[in-house]
C-alpha positions as a printed NumPy array, in Angstrom:
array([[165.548,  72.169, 135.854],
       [162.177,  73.463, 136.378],
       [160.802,  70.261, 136.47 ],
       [162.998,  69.466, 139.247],
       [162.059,  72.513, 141.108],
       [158.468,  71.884, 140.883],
       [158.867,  68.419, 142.5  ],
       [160.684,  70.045, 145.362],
       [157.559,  72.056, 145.926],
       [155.   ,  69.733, 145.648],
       [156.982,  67.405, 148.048],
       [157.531,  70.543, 150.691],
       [153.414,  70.912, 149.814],
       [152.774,  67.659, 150.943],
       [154.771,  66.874, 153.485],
       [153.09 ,  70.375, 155.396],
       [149.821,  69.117, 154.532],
       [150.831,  65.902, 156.174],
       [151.554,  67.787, 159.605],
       [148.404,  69.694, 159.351],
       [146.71 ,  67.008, 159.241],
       [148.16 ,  65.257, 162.299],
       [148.372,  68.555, 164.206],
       [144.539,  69.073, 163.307],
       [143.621,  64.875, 164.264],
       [145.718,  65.605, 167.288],
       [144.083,  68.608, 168.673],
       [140.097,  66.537, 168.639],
       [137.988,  69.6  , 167.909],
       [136.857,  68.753, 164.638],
       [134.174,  66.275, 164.006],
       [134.705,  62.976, 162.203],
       [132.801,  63.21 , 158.901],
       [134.434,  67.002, 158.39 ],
       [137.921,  65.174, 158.616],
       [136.902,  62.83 , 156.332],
       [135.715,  65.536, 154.119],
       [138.805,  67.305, 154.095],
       [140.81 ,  64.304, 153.619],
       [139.271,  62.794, 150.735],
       [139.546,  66.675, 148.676],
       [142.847,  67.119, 150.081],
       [144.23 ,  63.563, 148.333],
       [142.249,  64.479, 144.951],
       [144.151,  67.773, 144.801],
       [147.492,  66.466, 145.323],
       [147.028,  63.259, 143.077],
       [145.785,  65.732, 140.723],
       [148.925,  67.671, 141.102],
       [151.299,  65.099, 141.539],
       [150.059,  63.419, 138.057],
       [150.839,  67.027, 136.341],
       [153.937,  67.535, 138.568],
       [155.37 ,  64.357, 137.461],
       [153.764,  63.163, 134.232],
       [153.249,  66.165, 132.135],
       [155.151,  67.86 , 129.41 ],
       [153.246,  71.548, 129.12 ],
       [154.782,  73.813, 130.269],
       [151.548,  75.903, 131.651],
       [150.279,  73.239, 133.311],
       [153.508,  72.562, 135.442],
       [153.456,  76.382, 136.114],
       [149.829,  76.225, 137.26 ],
       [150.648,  73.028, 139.328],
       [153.611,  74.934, 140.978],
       [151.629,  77.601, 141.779],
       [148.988,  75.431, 143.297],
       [151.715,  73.55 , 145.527],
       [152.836,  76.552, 147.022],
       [149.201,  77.933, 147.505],
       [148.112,  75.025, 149.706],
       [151.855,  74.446, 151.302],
       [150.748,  77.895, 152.466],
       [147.445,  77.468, 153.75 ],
       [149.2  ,  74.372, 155.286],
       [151.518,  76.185, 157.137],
       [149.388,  78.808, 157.903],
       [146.869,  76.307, 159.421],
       [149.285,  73.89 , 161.2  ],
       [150.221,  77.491, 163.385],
       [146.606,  78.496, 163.787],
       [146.36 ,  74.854, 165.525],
       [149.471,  74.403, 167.718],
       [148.152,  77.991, 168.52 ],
       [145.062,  76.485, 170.171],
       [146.395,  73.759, 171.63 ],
       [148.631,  75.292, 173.499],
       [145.636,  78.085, 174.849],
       [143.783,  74.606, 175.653],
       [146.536,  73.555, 177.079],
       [147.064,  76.373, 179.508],
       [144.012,  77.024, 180.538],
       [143.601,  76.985, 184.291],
       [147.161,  77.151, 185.01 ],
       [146.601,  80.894, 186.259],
       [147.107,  80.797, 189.953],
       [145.179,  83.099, 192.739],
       [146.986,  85.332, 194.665],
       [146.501,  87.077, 197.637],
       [147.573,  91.137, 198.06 ],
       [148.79 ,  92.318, 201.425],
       [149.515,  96.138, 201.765],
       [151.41 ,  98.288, 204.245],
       [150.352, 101.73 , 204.269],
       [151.534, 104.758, 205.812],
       [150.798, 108.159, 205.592],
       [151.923, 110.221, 202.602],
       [153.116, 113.085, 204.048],
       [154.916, 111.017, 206.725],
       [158.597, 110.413, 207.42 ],
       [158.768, 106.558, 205.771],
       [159.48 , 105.46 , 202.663],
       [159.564, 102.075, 202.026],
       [159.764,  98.88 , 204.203],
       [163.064,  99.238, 206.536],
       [161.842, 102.831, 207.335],
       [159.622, 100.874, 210.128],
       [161.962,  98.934, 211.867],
       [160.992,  98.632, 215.538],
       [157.934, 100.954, 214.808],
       [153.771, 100.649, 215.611],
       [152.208,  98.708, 212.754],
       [148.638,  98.156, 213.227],
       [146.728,  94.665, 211.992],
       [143.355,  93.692, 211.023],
       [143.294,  90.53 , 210.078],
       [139.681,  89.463, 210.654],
       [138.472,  86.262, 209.128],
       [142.026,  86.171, 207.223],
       [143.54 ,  82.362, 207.212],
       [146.377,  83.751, 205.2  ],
       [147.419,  86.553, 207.434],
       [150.141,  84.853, 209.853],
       [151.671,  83.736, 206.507],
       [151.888,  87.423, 205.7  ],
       [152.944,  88.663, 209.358],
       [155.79 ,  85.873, 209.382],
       [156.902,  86.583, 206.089],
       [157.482,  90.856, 206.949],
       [158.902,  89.881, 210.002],
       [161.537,  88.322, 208.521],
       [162.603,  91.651, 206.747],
       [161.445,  94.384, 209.979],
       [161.244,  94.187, 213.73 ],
       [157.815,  95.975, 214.459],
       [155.47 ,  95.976, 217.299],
       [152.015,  94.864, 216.097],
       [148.965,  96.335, 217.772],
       [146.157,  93.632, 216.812],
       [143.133,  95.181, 215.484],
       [138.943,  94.227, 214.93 ],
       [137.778,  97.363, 214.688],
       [137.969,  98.277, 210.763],
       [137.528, 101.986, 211.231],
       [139.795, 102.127, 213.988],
       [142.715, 100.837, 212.174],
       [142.339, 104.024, 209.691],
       [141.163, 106.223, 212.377],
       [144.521, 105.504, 213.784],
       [146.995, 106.043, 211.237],
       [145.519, 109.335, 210.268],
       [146.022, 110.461, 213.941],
       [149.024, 109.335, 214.106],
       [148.483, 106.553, 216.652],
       [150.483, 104.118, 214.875],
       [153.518, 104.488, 212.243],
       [151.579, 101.957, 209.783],
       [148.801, 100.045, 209.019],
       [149.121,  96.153, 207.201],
       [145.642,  95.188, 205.164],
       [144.559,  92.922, 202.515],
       [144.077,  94.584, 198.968],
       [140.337,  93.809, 199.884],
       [140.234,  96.223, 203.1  ],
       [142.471,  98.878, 201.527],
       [140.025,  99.478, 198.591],
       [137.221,  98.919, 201.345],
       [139.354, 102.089, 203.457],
       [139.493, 104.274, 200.442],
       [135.848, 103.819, 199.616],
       [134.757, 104.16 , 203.619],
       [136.723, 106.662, 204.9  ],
       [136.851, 110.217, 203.196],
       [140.295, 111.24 , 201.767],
       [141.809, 107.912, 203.381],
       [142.951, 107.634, 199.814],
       [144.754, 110.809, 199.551],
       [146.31 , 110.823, 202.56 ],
       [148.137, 107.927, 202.755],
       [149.938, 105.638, 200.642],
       [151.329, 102.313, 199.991],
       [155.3  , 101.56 , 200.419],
       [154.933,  98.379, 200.008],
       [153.074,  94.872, 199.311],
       [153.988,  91.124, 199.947],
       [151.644,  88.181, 197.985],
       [150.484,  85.162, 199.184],
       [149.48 ,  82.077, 197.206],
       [145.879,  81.081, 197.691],
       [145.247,  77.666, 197.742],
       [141.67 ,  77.123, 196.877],
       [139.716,  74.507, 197.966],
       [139.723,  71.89 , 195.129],
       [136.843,  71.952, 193.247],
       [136.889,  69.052, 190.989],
       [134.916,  69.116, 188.232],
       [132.256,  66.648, 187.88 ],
       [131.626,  63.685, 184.855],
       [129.568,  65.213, 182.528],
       [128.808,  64.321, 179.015],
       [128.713,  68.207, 177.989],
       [127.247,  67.124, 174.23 ],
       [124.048,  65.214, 176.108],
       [123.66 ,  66.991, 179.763],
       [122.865,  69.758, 181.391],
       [125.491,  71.59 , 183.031],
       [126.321,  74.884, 185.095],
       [128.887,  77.703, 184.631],
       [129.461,  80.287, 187.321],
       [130.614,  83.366, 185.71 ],
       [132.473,  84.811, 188.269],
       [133.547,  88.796, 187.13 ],
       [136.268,  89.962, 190.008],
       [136.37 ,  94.126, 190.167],
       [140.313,  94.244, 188.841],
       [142.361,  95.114, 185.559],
       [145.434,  93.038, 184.561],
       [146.526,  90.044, 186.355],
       [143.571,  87.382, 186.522],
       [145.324,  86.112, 189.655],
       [144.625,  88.65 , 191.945],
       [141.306,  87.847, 194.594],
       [139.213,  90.392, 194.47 ],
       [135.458,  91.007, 194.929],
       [133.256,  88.954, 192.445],
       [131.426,  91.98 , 191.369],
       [129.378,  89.923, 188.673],
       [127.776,  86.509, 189.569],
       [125.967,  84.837, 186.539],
       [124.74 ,  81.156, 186.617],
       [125.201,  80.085, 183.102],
       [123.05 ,  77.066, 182.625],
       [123.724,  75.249, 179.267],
       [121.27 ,  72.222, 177.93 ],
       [123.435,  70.774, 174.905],
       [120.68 ,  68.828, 173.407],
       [118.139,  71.596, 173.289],
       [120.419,  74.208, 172.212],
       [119.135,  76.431, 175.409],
       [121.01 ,  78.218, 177.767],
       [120.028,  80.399, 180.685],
       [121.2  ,  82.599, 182.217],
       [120.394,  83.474, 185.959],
       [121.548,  86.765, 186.957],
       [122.564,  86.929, 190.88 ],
       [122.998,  91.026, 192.39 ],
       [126.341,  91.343, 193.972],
       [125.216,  92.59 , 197.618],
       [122.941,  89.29 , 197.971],
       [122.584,  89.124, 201.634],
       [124.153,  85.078, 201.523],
       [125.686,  82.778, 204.136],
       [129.154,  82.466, 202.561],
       [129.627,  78.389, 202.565],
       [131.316,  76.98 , 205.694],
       [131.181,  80.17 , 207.896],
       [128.878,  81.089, 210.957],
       [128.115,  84.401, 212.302],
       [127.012,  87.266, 210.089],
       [125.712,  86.326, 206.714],
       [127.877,  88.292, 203.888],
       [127.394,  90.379, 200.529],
       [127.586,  87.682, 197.544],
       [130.603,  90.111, 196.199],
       [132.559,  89.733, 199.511],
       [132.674,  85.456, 198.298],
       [135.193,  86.641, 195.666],
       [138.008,  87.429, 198.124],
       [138.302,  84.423, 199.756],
       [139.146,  82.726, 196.804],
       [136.848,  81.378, 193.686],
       [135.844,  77.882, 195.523],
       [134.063,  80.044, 198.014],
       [132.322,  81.993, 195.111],
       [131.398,  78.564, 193.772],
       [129.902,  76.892, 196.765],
       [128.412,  79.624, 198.08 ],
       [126.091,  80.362, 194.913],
       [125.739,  76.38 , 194.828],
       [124.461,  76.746, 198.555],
       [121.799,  79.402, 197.556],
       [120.986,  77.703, 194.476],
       [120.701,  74.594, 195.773],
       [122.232,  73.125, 192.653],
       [125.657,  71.699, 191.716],
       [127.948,  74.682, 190.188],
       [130.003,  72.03 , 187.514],
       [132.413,  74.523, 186.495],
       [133.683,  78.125, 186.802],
       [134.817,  80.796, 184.436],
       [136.599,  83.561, 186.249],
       [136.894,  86.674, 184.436],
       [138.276,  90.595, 185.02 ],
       [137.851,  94.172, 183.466],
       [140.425,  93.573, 180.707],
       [138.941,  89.752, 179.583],
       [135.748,  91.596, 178.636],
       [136.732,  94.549, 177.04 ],
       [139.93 ,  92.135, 174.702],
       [136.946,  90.165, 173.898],
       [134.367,  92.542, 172.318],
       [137.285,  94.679, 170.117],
       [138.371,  91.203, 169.148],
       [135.304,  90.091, 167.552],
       [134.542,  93.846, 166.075],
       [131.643,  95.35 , 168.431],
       [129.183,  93.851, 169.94 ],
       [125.054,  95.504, 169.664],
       [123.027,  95.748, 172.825],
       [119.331,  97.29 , 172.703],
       [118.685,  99.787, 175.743],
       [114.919, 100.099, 176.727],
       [116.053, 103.632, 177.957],
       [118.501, 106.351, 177.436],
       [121.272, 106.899, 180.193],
       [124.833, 108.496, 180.814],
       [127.103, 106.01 , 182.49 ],
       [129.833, 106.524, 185.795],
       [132.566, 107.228, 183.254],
       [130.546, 109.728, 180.574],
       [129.759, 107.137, 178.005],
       [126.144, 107.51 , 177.194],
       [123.557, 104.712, 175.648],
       [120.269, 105.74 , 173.733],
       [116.618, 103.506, 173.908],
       [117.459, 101.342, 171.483],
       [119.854,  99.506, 169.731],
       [123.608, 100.095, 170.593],
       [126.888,  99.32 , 169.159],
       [129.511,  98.903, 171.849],
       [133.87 ,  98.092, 171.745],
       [134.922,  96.892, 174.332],
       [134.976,  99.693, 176.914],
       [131.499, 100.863, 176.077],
       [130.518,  97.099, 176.695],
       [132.455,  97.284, 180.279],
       [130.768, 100.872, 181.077],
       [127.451,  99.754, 179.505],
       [127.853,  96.448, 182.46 ],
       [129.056,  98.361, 185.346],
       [126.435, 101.193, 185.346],
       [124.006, 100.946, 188.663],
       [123.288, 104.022, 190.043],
       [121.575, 105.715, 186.883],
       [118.904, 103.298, 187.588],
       [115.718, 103.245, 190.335],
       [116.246,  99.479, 190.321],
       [120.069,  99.626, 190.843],
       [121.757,  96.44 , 190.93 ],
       [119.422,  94.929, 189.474],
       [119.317,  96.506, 186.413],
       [122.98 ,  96.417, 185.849],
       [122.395,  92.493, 186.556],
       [119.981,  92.578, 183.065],
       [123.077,  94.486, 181.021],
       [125.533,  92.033, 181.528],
       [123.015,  89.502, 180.525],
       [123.022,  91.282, 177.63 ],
       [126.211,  91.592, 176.668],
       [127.015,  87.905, 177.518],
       [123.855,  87.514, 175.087],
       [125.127,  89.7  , 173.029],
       [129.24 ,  87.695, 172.504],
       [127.468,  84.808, 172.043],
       [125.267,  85.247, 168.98 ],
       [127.897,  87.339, 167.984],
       [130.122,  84.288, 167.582],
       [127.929,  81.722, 167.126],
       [125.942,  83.338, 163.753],
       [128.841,  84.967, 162.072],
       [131.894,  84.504, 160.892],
       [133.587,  86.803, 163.208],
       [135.335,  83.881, 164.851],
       [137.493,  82.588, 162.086],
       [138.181,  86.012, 161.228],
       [139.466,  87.248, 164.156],
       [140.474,  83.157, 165.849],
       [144.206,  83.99 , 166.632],
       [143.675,  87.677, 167.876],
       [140.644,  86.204, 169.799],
       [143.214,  83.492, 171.55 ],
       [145.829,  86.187, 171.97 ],
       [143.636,  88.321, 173.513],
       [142.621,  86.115, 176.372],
       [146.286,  84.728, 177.545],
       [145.756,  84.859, 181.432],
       [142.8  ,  86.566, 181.657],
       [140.539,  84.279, 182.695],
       [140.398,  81.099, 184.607],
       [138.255,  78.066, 184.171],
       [137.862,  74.625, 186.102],
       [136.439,  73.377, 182.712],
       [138.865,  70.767, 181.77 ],
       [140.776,  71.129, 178.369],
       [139.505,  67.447, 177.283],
       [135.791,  68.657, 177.97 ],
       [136.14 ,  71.818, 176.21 ],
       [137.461,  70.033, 172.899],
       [134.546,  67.747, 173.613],
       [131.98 ,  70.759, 173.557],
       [133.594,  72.498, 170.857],
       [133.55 ,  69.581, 168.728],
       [129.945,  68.581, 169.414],
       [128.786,  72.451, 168.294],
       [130.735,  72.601, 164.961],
       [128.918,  68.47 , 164.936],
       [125.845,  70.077, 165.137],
       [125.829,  73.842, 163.933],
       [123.056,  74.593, 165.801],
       [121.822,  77.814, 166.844],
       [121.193,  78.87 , 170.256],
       [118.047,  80.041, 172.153],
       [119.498,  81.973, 175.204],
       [117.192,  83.125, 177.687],
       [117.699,  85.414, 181.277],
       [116.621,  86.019, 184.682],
       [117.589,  88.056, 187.974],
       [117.066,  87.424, 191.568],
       [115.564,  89.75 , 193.75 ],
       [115.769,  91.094, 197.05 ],
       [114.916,  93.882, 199.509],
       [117.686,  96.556, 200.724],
       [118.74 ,  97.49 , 203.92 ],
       [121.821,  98.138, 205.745],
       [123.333,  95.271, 208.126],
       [126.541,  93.485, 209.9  ],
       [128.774,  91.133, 207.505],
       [130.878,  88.62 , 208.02 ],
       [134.26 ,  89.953, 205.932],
       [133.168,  93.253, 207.665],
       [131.409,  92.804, 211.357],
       [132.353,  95.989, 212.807],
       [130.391,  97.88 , 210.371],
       [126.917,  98.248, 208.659],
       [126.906,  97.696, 204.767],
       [124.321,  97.771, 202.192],
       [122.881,  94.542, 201.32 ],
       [120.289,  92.707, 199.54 ],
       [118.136,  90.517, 201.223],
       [116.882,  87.339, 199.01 ],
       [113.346,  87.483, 197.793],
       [112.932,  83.816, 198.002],
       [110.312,  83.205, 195.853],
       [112.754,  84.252, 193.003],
       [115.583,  82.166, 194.675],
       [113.269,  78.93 , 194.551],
       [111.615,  79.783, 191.118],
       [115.752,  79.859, 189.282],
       [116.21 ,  76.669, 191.326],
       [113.065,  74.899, 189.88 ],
       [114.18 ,  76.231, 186.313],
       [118.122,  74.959, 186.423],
       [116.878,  71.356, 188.369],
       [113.821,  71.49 , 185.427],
       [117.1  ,  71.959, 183.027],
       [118.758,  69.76 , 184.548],
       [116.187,  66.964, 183.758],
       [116.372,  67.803, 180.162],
       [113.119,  69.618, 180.259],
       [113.081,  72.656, 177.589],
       [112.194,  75.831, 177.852],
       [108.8  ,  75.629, 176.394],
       [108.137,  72.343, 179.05 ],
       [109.146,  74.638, 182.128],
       [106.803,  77.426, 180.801],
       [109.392,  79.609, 180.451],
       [108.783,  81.413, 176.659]])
């Protein structure tokens, strides 16, 4: 009888080894000679138990080859879950859509309370460089009758619904959060009853034919100012050119400040803060860095507030050295030297500007840091197999990439090919401040950054240098 039971479990053993084996072939992120490697112990250590299973008479010996059935029909299953869990992540990667916010405010102390409240009232517009805002008018209309007073003025359109001018005010998410930080107590006195979406349909940006394992390539980090959702536009409060050369084992990274004074790609007019790119959708982020660049941006990683902070609990901490000691927006405070950060120190530690003579730039050198700091992290530890499924968990719709899923199998499989260690290496680009017209905002002077081109041209000559498979040592860069 126990004989017979012991053949059951070997065969159940086997047969889930079998579909972790296909599910693991299947998935193409594990190099060829560690396959073979796996295969060649795996059939030793079931011949081995199948001869005991079937051919022997102790009775310890069948125990201990029961016990080792159900040990790896364990592991089996327990591995064959682990991989449909990553394929499917692979799988959904870039599916994320962007979405556009459109708010109707009122004031809070004021007679309406949601929508139908405004029927055949004053709702003021501004709609300035907006392609999707007829989709937004049509689409309210359809609920309400309302007499839209067309606004350019950006100030005006607040101006007026705090005297009372108008009965309501429709603005993108982007010009709300530009109201409450503009206009004092805008915030406080007014409120939003309610909000219609809009899909954005992004220029395609198709990714181009790289071998990732043999050439150079380009990431645009693109970090938008929000929590939740990754689909909601938003400003692309951090810009980082991530510029990866697979045969070196270099990457670089080229820091760009967020109120770089750029032409945003396609427009005319009034050049625009870098940040402002973000909330027209992530192609314009894309091209417009491209533009400045003068370099081809071969894929994009969009990420938010919650993607970074998931990320750095997930993998247990990351450590960041400070040259100085400094109490961030939110309280948190860093000390010179070396600092161990979860994930909302790591966000804080990112965000902080205004603690610092050289503002936006510095803040530009943290979050090379911490980028620095995720990717040794979980390239020289084991963290990564430790935490792999609460790592994939954590990052379900929170980020977007144009990086297709067959490339990033490709990458993956190359690195765990190779094993290699990487030599990561930063810059920032550099500008002088003053306050000026932009094109998301033309009625109104901003702070921006104007490019120090000499910087501009000398990251150019480093990614093209890159690019031509030159290393860092070749470009003088140590």
């Amino acid at each position: 009888m126990f004989k017979n039971i012991n053949k059951f479990i070997y065969g159940l053993s086997l047969l889930a080894t079998f579909i972790m084996m296909i599910l693991l072939v299947l998935l193409d992120v594990v190099p060829t000679k560690y396959l073979m490697i796996i295969v060649i112990m795996l059939g030793i250590i079931y011949i081995v138990l199948g001869i005991i299973t079937f051919k022997a008479k102790n009775k310890i010996l069948l125990i201990l080859s029961c016990v080792f059935s159900l040990l790896f029909g364990g592991i089996s299953i327990f591995a064959s879950n682990t991989i449909s869990e990553t394929n499917s992540f692979l799988t959904n990667i870039g599916t994320v859509k962007e979405e556009g916010l459109y708010h109707v405010v009122v004031l809070k102390e004021g007679p309406y309370k949601n929508l139908s409240d405004l029927n055949n009232k004053k709702i003021s517009t501004y709609s300035l460089n907006d392609e999707h805002y007829s989709k937004i008018i049509g689409a309210i209309k359809e609920k309400i009758e309302f007499k839209e007073e067309v606004n350019d003025n950006f100030v005006k359109v607040a101006t007026d619904l705090l005297e009372n001018k108008v009965d309501a005010i429709l603005v993108s998410d982007f010009n709300k959060e530009m109201l409450d930080d503009e206009i004092e107590g805008f915030s406080k006195k007014t409120k939003i009853i309610y909000t219609e979406k809009v899909k954005i349909e992004p220029e395609i940006i198709a990714p181009n034919d790289i071998e990732v394992n043999q050439e150079t390539f380009n990431i645009l980090i693109s970090g938008i100012d929000t929590r939740g959702s990754i689909s909601k536009v938003s400003r692309s409060d951090v810009n980082i050119v991530l510029t990866v050369n697979p045969t070196k084992n270099e990457i670089l990274l080229t820091s760009i400040p967020r109120d770089y004074y750029v032409r945003l790609h396609g427009t005319s007019g009034n050049k625009d803060k870098l940040t402002h790119a973000g909330i027209y959708g992530i192609h314009m982020s894309v091209n417009t860095v491209a533009d400045l660049l003068n370099t081809n941006i071969d894929y994009y990683l969009r990420v938010n507030f919650d993607t970074l902070i998931n990320v750095v609990d997930k993998i247990g901490g990351i450590d960041v050295y400070s040259d100085i000691s400094f109490t961030a927006y939110n309280g948190d405070t860093f000390v010179a030297g070396m600092n161990h950060l979860d994930g909302a120190r790591a966000l804080s530690y990112s965000r902080e500007r205004k603690q610092f003579a050289e503002g936006d730039r510095k803040r530009g050198k943290h979050q090379e840091e911490v980028i620095t700091a995720i990717i040794k992290k979980v390239s020289s530890s084991k963290v990564l197999l430790a935490n792999y499924s609460a790592i994939l968990e954590s990052l379900q719709d929170t980020f977007q990439t144009s990086m297709p899923t067959d490339t990033i199998k490709s990458f993956v499989k190359g690195q765990l090919d190779e094993m290699a260690n990487w030599n990561v290496k930063s810059i920032s680009l550099d500008g002088i401040g003053r306050n000026d017209y932009t094109y998301s905002m033309p009625g109104r002077l901003l702070y921006v950054m104007v490019p120090d081109d000499q910087t501009v041209a000398r990251a150019s000559a480093l990614i093209e240098g890159m690019r031509q498979n030159k290393s860092f040592q070749e470009l003088g860069f140590n």
